[in-house]
C-alpha positions as CSV (number, residue, x, y, z in Angstrom):
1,X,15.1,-4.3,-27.4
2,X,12.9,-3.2,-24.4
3,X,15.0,-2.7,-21.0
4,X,12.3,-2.4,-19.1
5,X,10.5,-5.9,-19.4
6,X,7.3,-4.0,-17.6
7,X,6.4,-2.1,-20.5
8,X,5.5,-5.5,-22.3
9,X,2.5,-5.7,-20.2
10,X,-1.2,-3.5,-20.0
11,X,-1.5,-0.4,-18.0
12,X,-3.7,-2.5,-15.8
13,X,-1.4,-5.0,-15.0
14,X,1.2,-2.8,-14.0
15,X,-1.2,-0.7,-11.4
16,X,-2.3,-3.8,-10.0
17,X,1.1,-5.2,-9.5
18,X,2.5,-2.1,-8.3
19,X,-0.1,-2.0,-5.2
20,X,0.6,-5.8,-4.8
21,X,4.4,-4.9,-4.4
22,X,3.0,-2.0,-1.9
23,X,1.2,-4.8,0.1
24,X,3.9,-6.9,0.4
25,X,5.5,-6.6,3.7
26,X,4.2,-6.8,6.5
27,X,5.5,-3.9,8.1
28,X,3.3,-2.2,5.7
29,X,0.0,-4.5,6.4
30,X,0.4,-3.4,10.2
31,X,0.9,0.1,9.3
32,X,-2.5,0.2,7.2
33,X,-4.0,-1.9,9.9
34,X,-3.0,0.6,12.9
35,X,-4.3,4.0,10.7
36,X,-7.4,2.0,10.6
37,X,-7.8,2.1,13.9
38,X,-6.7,4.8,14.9
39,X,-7.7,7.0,12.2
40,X,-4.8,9.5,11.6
41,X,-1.1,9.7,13.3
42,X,1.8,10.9,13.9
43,X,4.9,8.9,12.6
44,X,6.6,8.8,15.8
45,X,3.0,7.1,17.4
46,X,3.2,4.6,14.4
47,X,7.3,3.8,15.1
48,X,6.5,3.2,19.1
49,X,3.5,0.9,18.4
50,X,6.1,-1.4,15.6
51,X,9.4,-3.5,16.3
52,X,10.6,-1.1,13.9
53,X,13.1,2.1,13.9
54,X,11.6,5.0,13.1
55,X,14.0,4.9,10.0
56,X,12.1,2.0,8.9
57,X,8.8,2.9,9.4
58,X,9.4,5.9,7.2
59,X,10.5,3.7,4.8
60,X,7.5,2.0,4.7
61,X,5.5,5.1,4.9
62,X,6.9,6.4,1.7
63,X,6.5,3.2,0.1
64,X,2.0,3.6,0.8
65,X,2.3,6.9,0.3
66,X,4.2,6.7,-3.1
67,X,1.3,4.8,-4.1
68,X,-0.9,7.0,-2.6
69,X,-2.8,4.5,0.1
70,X,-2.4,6.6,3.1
71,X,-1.7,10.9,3.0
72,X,0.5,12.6,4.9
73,X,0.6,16.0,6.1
74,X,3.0,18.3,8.0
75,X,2.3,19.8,11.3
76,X,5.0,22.0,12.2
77,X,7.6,19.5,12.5
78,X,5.2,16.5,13.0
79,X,3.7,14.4,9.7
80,X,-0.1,13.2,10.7
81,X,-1.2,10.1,8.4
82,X,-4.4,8.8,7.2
83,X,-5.8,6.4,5.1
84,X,-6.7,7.8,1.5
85,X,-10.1,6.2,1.3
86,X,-10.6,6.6,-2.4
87,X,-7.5,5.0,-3.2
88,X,-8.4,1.9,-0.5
89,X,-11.4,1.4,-2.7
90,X,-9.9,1.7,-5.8
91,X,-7.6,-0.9,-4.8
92,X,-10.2,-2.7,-3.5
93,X,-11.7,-2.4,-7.2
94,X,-8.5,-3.9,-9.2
95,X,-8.2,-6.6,-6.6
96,X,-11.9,-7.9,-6.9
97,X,-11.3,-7.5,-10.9
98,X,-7.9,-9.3,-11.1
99,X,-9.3,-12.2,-9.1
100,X,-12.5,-12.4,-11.2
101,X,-10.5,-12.7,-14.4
102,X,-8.3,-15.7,-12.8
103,X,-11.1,-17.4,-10.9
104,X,-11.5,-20.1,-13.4
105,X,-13.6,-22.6,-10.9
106,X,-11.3,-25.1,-12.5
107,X,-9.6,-27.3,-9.7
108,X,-6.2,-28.7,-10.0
109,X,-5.8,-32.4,-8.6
């Protein structure tokens, strides 16, 4: 018997779901949102502009890095993120193609 109930579904499935669980708080939608604007960062800038501890936002950060939406490198003892544009438009990619494949037109009553 599979332990890992995952496995029972496509490759595809999995990515996509695995960027949807990324997306899912959002602690991490603000995080994206304030990279956006401001480009790149330092994690203490993106703790001091959140109701989070810098604890948590590193959290977070490892969670969108893991997946590889943002990059992160070290600066002496300082870690500057950034969006990873090619993975934001992959992403961007899977979403439009999972919708596509549910979007029926059908509608429930």
């Amino acid at each position: 018997m599979i332990s890992n109930k995952r496995a029972l579904f496509s490759g595809d499935l999995q990515k996509t779901a695995t960027l949807f669980k990324a997306l899912s708080h959002p602690a991490r939608l603000a995080i994206l949102e304030y990279l956006a604007e401001t480009k790149t960062c330092i994690t203490g800038d993106i703790a001091d502009e959140l109701p989070l501890s810098r604890t948590t936002v590193n959290q977070h950060l490892k969670e969108l890095k893991d997946v590889g939406l943002i990059k992160g490198t070290i600066d002496g003892v300082k870690k500057n993120y950034c969006i990873n544009q090619d993975k934001l438009n992959l992403l961007r990619e899977n979403f439009n193609e999972f919708f596509e494949k549910i979007d029926t037109g059908f509608q429930c009553e």
